[in-house]
DOPA-611116 format. One line per field, with one value per residue: x, y, z of N, C-alpha, C, CB in turn. Coordinates in steps of 0.05 Angstrom, whole numbers, always signed. Glycine has a CB too. Example, Ala and Ser with C-alpha at 12.3 -4.5 7.8 and 13.67 -1.06 7.14 Angstrom:
<rs>
n_u: [+264;+257]
n_v: [-114;-45]
n_w: [+156;+142]
ca_u: [+246;+273]
ca_v: [-90;-21]
ca_w: [+156;+143]
c_u: [+264;+258]
c_v: [-66;+1]
c_w: [+156;+157]
cb_u: [+226;+282]
cb_v: [-89;-12]
cb_w: [+181;+114]
</rs>
This chain:
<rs>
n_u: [+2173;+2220;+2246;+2230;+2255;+2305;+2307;+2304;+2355;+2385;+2358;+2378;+2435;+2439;+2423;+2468;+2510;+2528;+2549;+2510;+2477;+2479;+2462;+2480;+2447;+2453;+2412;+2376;+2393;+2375;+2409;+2469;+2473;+2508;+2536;+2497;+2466;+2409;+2366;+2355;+2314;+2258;+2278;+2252;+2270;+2278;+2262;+2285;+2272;+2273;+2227;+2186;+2175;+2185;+2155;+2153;+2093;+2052;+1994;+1982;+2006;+1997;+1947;+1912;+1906;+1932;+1872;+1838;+1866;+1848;+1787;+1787;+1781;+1721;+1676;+1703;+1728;+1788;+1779;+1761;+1786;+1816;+1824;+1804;+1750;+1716;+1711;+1669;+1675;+1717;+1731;+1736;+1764;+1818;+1815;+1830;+1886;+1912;+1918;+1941;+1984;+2009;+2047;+2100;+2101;+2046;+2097;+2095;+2095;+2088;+2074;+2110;+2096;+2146;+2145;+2100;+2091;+2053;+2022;+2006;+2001;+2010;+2044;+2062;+2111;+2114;+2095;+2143;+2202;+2256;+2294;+2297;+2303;+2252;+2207;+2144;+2099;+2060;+1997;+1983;+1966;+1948;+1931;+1885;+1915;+1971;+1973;+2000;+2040;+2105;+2129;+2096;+2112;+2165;+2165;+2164;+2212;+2243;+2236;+2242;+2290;+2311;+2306;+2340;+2384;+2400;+2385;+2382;+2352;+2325;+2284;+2230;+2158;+2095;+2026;+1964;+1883;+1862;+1822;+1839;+1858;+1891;+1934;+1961;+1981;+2010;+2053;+2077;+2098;+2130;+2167;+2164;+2150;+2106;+2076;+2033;+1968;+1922;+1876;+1810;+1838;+1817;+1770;+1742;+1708;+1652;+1662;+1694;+1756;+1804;+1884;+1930;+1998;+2069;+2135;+2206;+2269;+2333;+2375;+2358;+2351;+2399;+2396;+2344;+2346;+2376;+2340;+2311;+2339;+2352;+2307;+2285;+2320;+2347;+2353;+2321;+2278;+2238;+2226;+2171;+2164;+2139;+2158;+2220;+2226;+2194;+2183;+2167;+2187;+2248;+2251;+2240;+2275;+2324;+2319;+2331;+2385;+2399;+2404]
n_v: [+2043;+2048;+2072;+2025;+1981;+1999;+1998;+1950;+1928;+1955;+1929;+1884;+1882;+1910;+1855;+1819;+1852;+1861;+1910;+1958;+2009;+2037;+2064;+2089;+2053;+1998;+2006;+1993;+2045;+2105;+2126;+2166;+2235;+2274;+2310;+2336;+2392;+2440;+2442;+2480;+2551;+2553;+2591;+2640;+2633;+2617;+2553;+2524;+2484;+2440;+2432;+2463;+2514;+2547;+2597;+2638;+2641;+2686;+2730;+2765;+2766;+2710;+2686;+2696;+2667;+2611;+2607;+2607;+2558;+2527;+2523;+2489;+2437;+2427;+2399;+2412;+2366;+2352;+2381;+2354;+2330;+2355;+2420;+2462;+2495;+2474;+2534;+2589;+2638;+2683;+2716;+2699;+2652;+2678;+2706;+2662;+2650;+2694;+2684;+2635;+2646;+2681;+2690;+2641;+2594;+2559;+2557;+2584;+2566;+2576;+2531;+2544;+2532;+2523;+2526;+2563;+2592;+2598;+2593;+2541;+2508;+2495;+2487;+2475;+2481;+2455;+2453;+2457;+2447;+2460;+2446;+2397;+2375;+2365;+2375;+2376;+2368;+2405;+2417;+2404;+2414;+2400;+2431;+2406;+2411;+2403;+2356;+2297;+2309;+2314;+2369;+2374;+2331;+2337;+2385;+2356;+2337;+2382;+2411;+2371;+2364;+2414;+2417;+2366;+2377;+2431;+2453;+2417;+2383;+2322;+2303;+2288;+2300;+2269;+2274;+2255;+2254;+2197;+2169;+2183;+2163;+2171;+2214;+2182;+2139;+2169;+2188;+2137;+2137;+2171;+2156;+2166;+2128;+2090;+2105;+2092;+2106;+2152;+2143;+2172;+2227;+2279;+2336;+2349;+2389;+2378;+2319;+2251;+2253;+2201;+2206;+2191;+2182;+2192;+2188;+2212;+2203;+2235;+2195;+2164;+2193;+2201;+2162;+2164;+2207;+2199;+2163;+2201;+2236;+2203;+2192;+2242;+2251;+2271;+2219;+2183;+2196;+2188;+2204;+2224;+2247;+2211;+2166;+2128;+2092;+2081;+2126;+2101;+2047;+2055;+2080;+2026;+1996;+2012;+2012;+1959;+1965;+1976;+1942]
n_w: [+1764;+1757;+1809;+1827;+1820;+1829;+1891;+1902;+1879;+1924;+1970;+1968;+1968;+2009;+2037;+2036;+2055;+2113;+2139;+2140;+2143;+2219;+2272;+2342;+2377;+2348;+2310;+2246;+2204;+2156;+2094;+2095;+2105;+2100;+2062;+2040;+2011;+2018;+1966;+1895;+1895;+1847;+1784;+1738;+1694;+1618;+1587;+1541;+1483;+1425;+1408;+1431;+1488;+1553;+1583;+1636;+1662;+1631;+1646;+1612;+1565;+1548;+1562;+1527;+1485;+1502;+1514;+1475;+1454;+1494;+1489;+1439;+1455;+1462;+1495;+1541;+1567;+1595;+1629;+1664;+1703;+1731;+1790;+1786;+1725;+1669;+1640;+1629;+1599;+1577;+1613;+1667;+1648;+1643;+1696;+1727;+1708;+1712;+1775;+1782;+1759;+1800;+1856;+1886;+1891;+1872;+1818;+1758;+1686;+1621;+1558;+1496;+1431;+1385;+1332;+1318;+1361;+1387;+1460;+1480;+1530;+1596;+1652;+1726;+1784;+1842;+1909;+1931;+1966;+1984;+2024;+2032;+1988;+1945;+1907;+1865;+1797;+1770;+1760;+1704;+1645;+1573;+1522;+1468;+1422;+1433;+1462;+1449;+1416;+1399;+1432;+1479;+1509;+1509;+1536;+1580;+1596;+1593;+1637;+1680;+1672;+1681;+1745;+1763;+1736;+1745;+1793;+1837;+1861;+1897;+1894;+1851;+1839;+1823;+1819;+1820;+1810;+1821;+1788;+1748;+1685;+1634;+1661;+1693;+1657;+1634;+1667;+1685;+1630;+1625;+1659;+1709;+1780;+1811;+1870;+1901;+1936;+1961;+2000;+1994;+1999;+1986;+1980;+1916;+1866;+1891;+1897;+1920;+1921;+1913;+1917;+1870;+1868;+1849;+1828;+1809;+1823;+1841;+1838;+1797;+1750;+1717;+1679;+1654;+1634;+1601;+1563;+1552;+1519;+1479;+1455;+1433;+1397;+1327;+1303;+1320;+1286;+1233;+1169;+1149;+1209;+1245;+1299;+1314;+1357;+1417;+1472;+1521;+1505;+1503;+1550;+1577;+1555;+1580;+1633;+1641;+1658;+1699;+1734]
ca_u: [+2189;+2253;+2253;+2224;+2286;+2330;+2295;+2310;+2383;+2395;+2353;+2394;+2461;+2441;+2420;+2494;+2521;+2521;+2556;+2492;+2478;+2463;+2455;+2499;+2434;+2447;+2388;+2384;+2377;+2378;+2441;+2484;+2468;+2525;+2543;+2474;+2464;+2387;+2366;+2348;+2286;+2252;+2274;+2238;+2288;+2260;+2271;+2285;+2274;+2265;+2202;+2177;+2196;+2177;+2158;+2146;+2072;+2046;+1965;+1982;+2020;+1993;+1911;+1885;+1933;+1908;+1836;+1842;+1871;+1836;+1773;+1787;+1766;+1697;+1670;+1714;+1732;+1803;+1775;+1748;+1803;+1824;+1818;+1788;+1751;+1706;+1701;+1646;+1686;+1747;+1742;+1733;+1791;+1832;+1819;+1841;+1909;+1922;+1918;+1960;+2016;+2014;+2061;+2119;+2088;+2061;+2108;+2083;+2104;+2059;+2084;+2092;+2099;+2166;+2142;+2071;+2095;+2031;+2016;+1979;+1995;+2014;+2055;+2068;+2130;+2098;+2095;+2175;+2215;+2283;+2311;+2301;+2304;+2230;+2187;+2124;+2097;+2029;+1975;+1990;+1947;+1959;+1908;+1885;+1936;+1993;+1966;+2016;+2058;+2132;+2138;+2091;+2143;+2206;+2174;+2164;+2251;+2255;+2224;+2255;+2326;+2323;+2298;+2356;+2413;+2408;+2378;+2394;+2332;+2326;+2255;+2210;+2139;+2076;+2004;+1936;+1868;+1868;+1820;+1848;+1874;+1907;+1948;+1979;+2000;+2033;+2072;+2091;+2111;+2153;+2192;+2151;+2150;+2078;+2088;+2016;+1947;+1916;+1844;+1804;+1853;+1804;+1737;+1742;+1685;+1631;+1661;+1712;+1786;+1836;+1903;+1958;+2027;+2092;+2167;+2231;+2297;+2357;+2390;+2346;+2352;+2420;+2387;+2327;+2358;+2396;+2319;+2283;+2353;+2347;+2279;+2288;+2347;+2341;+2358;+2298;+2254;+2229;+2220;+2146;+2159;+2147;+2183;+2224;+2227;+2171;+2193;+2159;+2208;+2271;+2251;+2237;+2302;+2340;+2315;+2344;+2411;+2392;+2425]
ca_v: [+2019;+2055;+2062;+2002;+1962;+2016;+2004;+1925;+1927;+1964;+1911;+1863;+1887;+1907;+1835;+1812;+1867;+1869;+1938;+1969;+2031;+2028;+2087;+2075;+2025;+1977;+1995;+2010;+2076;+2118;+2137;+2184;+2255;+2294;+2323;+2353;+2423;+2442;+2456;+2513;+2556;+2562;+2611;+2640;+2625;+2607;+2531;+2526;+2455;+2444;+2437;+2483;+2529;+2548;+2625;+2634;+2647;+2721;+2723;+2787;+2754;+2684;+2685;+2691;+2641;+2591;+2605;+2596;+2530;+2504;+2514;+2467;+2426;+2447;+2384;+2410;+2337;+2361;+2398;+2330;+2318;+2392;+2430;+2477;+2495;+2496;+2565;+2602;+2660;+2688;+2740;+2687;+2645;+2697;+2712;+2632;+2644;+2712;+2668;+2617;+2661;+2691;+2689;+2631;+2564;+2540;+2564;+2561;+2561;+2572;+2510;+2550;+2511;+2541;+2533;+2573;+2617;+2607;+2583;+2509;+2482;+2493;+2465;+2482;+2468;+2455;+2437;+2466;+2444;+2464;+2437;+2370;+2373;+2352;+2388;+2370;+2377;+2389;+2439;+2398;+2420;+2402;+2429;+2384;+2418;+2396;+2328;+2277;+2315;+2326;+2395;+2354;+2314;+2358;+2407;+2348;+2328;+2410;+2418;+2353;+2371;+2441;+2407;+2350;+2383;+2455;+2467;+2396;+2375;+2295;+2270;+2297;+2281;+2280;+2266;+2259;+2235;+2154;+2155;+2192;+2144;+2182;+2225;+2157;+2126;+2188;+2185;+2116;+2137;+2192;+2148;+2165;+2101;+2089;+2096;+2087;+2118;+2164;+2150;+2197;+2247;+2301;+2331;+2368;+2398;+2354;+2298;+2242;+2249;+2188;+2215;+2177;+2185;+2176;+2201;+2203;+2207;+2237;+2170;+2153;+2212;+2202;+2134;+2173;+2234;+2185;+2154;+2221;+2247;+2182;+2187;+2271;+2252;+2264;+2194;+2168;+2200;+2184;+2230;+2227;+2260;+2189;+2159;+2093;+2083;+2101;+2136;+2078;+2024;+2069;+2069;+2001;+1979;+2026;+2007;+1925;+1961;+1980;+1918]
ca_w: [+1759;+1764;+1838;+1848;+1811;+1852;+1911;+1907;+1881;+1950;+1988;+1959;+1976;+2044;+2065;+2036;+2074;+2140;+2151;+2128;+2153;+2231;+2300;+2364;+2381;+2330;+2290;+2216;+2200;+2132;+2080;+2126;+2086;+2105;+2052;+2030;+2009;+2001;+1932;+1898;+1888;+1817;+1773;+1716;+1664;+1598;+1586;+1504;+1470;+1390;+1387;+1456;+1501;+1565;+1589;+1670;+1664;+1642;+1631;+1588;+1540;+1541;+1567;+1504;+1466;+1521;+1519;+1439;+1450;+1508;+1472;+1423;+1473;+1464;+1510;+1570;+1575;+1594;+1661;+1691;+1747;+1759;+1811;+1769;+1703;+1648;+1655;+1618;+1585;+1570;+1635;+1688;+1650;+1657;+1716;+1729;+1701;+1730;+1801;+1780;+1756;+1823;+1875;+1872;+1885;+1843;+1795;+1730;+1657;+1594;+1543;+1479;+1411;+1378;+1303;+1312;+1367;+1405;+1488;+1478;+1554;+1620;+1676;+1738;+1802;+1870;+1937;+1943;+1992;+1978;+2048;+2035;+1958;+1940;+1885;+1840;+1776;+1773;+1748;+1682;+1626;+1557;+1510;+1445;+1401;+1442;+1473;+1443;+1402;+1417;+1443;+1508;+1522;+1512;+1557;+1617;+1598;+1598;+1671;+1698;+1668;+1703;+1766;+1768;+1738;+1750;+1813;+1854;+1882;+1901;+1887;+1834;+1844;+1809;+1836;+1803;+1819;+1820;+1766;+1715;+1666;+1617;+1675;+1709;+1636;+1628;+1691;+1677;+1607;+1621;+1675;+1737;+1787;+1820;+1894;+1909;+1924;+1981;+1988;+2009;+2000;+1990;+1956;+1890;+1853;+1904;+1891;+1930;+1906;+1918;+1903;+1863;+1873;+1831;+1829;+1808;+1842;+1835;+1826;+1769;+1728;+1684;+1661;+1657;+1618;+1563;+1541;+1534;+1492;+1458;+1434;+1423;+1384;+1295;+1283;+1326;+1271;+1207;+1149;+1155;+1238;+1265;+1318;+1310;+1384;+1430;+1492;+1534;+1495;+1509;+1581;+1583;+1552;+1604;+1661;+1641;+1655;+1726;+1752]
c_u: [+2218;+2262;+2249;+2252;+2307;+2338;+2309;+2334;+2390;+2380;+2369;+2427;+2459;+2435;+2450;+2510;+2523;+2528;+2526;+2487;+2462;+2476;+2476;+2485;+2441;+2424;+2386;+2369;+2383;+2411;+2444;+2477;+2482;+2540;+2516;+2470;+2429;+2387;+2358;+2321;+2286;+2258;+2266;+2254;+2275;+2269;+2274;+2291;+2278;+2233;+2178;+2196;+2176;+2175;+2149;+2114;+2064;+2010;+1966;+1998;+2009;+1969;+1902;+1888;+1923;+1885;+1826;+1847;+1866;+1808;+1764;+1776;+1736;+1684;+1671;+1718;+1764;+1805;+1768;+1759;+1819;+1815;+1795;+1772;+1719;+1703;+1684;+1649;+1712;+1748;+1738;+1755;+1815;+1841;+1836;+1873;+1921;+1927;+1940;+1987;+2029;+2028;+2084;+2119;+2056;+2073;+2110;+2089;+2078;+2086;+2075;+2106;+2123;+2161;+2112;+2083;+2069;+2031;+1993;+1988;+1997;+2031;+2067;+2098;+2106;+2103;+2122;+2179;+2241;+2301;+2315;+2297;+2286;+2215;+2173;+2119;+2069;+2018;+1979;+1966;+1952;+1931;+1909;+1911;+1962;+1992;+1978;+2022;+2078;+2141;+2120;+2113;+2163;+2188;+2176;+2194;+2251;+2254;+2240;+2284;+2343;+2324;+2321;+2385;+2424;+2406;+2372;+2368;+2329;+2303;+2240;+2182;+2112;+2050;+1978;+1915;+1868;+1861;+1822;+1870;+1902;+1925;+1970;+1988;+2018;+2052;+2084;+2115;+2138;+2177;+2193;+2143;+2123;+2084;+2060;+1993;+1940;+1889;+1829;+1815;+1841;+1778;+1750;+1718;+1657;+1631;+1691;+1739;+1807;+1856;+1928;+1982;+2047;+2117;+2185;+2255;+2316;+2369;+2380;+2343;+2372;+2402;+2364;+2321;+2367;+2366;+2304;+2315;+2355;+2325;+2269;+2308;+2340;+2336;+2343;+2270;+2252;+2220;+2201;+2138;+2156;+2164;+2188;+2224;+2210;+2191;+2184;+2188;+2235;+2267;+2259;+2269;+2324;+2337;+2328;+2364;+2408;+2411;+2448]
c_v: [+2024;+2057;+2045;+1982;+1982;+2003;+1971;+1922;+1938;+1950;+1886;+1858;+1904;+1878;+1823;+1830;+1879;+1890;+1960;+1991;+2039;+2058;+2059;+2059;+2012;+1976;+2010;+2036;+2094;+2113;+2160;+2208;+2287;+2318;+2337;+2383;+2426;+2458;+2486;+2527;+2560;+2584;+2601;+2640;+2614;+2582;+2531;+2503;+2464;+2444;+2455;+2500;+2540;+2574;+2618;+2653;+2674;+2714;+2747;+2778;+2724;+2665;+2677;+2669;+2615;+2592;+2587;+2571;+2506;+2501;+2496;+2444;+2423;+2423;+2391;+2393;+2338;+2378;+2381;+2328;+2342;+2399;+2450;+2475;+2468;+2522;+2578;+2621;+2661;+2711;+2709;+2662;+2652;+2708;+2688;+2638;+2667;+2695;+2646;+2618;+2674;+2673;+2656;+2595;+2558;+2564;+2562;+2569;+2553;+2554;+2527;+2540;+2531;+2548;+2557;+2586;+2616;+2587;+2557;+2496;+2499;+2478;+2482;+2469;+2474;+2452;+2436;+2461;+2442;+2449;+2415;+2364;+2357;+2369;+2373;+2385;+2381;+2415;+2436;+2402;+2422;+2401;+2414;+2390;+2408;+2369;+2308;+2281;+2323;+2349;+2383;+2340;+2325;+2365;+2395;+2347;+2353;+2415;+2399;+2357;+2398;+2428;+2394;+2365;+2410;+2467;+2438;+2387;+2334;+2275;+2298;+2284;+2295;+2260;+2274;+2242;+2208;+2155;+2166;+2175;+2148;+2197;+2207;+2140;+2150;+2194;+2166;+2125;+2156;+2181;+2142;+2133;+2111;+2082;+2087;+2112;+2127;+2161;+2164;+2218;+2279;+2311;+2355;+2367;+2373;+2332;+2282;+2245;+2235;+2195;+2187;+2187;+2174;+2193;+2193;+2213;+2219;+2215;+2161;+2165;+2210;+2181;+2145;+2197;+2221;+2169;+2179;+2230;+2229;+2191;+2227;+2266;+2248;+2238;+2171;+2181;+2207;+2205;+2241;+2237;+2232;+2186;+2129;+2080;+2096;+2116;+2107;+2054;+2037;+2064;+2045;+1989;+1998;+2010;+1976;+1928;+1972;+1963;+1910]
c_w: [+1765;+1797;+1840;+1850;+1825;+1872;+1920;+1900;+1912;+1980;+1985;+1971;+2008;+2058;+2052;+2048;+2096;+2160;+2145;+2157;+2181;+2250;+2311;+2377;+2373;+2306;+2258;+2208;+2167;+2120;+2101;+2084;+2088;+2095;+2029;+2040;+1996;+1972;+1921;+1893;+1858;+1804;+1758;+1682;+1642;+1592;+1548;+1488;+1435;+1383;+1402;+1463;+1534;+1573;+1615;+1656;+1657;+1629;+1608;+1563;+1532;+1549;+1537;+1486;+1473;+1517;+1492;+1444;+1467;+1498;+1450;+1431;+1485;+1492;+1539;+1588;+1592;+1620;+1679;+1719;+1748;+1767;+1803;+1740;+1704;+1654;+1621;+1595;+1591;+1598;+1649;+1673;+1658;+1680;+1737;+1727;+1709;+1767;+1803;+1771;+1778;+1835;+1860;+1885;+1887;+1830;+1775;+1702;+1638;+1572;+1516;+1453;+1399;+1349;+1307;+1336;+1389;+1433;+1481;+1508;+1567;+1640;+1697;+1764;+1822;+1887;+1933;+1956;+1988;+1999;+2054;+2008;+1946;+1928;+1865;+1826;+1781;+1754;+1714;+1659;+1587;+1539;+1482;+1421;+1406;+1449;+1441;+1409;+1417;+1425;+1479;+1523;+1527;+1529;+1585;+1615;+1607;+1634;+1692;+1697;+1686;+1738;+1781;+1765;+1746;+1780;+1836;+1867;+1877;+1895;+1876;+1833;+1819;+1819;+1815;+1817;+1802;+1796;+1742;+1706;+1655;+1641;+1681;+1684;+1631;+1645;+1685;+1646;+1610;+1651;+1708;+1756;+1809;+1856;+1915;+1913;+1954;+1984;+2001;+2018;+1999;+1974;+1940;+1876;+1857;+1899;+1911;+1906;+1923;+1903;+1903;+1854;+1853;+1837;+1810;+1817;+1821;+1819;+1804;+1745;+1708;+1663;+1649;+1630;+1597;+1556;+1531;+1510;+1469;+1429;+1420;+1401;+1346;+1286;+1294;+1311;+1244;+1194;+1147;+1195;+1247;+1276;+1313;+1338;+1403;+1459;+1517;+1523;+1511;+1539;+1592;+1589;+1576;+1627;+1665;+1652;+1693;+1744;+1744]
cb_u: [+2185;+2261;+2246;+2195;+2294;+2321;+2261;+2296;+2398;+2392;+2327;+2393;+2477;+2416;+2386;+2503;+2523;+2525;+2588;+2468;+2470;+2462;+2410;+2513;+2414;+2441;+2356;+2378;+2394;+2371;+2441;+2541;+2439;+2536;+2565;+2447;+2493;+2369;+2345;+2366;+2273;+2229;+2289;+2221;+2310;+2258;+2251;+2307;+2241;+2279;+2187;+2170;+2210;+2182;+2142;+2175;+2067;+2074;+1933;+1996;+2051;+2014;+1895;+1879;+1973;+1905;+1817;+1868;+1894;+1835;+1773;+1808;+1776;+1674;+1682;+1703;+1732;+1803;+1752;+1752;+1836;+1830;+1841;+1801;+1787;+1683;+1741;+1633;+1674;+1756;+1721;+1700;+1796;+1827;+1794;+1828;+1913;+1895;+1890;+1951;+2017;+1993;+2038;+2148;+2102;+2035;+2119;+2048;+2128;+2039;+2071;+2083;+2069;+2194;+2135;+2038;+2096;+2002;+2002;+1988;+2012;+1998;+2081;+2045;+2166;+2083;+2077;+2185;+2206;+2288;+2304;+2283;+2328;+2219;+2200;+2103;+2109;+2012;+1983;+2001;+1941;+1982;+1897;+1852;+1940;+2000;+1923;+2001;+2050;+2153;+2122;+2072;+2156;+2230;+2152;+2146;+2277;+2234;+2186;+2250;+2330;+2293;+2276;+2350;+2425;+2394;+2350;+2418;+2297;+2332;+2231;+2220;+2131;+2084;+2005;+1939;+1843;+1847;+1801;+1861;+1859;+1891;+1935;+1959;+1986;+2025;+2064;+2066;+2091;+2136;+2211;+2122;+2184;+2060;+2110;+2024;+1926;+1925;+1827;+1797;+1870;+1822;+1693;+1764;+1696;+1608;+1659;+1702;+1800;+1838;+1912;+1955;+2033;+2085;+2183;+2235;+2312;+2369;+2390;+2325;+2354;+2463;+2379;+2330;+2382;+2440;+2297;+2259;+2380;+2333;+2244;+2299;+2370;+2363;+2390;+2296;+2241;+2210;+2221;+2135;+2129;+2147;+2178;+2256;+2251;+2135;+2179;+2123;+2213;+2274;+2228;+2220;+2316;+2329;+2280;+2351;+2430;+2362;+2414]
cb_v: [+2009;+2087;+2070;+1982;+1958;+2044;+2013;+1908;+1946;+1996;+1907;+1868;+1906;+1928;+1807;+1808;+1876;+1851;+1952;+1945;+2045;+1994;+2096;+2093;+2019;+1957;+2002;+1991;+2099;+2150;+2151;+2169;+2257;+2285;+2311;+2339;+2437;+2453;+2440;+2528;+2581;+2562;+2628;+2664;+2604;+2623;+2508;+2547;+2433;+2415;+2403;+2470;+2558;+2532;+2650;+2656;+2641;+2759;+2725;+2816;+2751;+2674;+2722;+2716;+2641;+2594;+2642;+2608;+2530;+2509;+2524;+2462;+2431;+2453;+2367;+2421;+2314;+2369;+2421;+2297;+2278;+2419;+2441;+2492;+2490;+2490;+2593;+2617;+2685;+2702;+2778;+2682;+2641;+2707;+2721;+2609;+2637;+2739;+2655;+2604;+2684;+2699;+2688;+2652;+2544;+2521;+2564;+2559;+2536;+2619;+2478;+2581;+2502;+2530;+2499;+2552;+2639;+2605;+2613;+2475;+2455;+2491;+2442;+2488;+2481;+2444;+2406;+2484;+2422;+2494;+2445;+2356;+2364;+2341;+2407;+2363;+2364;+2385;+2476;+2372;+2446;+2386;+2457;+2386;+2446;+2412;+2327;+2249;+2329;+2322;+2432;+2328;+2295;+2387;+2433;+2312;+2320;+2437;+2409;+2325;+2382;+2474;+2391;+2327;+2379;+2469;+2490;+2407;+2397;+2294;+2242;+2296;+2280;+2280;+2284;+2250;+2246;+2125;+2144;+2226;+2141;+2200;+2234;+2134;+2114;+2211;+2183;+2093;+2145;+2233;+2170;+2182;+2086;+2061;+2123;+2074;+2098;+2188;+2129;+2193;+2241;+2318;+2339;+2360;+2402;+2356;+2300;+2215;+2279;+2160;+2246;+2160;+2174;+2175;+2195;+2200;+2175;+2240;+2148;+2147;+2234;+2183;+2102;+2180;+2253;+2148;+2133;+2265;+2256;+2155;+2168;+2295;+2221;+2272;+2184;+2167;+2218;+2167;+2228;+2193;+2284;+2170;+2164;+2083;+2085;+2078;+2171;+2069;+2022;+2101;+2069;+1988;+1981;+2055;+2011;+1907;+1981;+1973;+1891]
cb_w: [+1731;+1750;+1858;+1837;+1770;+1867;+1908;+1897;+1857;+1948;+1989;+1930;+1948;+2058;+2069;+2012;+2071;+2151;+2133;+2117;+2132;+2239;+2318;+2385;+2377;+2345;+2307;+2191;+2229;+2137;+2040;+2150;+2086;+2110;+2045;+2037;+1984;+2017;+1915;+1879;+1904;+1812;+1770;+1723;+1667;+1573;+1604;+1493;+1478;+1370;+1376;+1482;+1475;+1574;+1572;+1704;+1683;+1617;+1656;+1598;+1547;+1547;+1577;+1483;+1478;+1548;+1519;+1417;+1446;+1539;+1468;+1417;+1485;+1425;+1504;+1583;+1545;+1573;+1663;+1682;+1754;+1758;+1824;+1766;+1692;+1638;+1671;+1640;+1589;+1531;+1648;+1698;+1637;+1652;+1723;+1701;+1676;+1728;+1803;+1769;+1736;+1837;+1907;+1877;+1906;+1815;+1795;+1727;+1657;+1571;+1549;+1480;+1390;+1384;+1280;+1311;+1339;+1388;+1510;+1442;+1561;+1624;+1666;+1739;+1807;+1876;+1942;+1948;+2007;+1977;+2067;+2055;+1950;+1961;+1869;+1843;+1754;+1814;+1761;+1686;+1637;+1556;+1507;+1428;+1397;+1461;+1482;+1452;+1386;+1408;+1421;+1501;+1508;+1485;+1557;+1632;+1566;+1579;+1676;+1691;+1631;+1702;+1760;+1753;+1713;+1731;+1804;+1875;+1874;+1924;+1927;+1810;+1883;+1777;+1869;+1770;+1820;+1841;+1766;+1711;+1644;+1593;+1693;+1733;+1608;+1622;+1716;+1671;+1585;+1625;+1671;+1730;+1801;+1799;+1908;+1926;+1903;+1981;+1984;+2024;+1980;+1988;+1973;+1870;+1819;+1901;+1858;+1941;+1898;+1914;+1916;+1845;+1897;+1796;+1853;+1791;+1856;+1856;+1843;+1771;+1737;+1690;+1680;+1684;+1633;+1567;+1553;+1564;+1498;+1476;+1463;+1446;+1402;+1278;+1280;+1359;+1281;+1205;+1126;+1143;+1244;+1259;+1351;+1294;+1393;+1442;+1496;+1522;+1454;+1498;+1590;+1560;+1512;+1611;+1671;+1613;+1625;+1730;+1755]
</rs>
């Protein structure tokens, strides 16, 4: 939603402006990007919220922590639209997260709870492209212990905050199969704008996968950055840990100021 209302303030004021940005044809061509410097690559810096924190991936420190808390999951409802997974045992998980700590995209971070000390998620950076300042989130895994409690959330602000303010990159993306529900309200929720759907994007575990798409820009991130500190913020929560303002609302009301 946030690009989209971007997207149309700047259709708007290009058809009242007829200097709009044109080649020695006459024909309209991009923002002039002259003063772009590609972004930077991921380091493994530890990201450090209140109620998370983020470690760069080690399976020796944070396999078994995971296994413990993806189990909880006894169903393996939670493995439907990954690439991977249920896995059988604790060696052939392992062996899962040894692979995925490898090498430096994906670049991936164990989500670990700061009061209990223990590894309950996952998230990874992706599909890098420093040279045109474009990185995703993906290999998102949040086991039941973590699934919609606030150390989830801080750690997507934590990942997006490094992403935007520390290391300059221009479009943050995030992609999931179409029909995972719960993935694409959570994109929406956390700010992500729906740019559409790939179908027949590819087969996963013998089966068709249409992929859906989302982002967010540069340009959309301060506005972006003042609802998640909103709704992180003491005096958006009740004595009982509730929240008085959902993160969805905060968005919402942001995005009115767009124009």
């Amino acid at each position: 939603m946030l690009a989209y209302l971007a997207a149309l303030k700047s259709a708007e004021k290009s058809e009242k402006d007829p200097s709009q940005n044109q080649n020695e044809l006459g024909q309209v061509v991009g923002e002039d990007m002259l003063d772009w410097a590609p972004a930077q690559l991921p380091t493994d810096e530890t990201m450090v919220g209140h109620f998370c924190r983020l470690e760069r991936l080690d399976p020796e420190k944070h396999a078994e922590d995971l296994y413990e808390a993806f189990s909880v999951d006894a169903e393996g409802r939670n493995w439907t639209y990954l690439d991977e997974g249920p896995f059988p045992d604790f060696e052939s998980f392992e062996q899962y997260v040894k692979e995925l700590a490898e090498g430096s995209d994906p670049f991936s971070f164990a989500i670990i709870e700061q009061e209990g000390g223990k590894a309950l998620g996952v998230a990874s950076y992706m599909n890098i492209v420093p040279e045109t300042g474009s990185i995703e989130v993906g290999h998102i895994h949040f086991s039941p212990l973590l699934q919609r409690k606030c150390g989830g959330t801080e750690a997507m602000f934590l990942m997006m905050q490094r992403v935007f303010d520390k290391w300059g990159y221009r479009r943050y993306e995030w992609r999931c199969n179409a029909l995972n529900k719960v993935s694409r309200k959570a994109a929406i929720r956390l700010g992500f704008s729906y740019e559409g759907t790939l179908r027949q994007a590819s087969v996963v575990k013998g089966k068709n996968l249409d992929t859906a798409w989302f982002s967010v820009l540069d340009s959309e991130w301060p506005v972006l950055r003042a609802s998640f500190e909103k709704w992180l913020s003491p005096a958006n929560f009740k004595e009982n840990g509730a929240r008085i303002k959902t993160l969805s609302e905060l968005v919402a009301r942001e995005e009115t100021k767009v124009f």
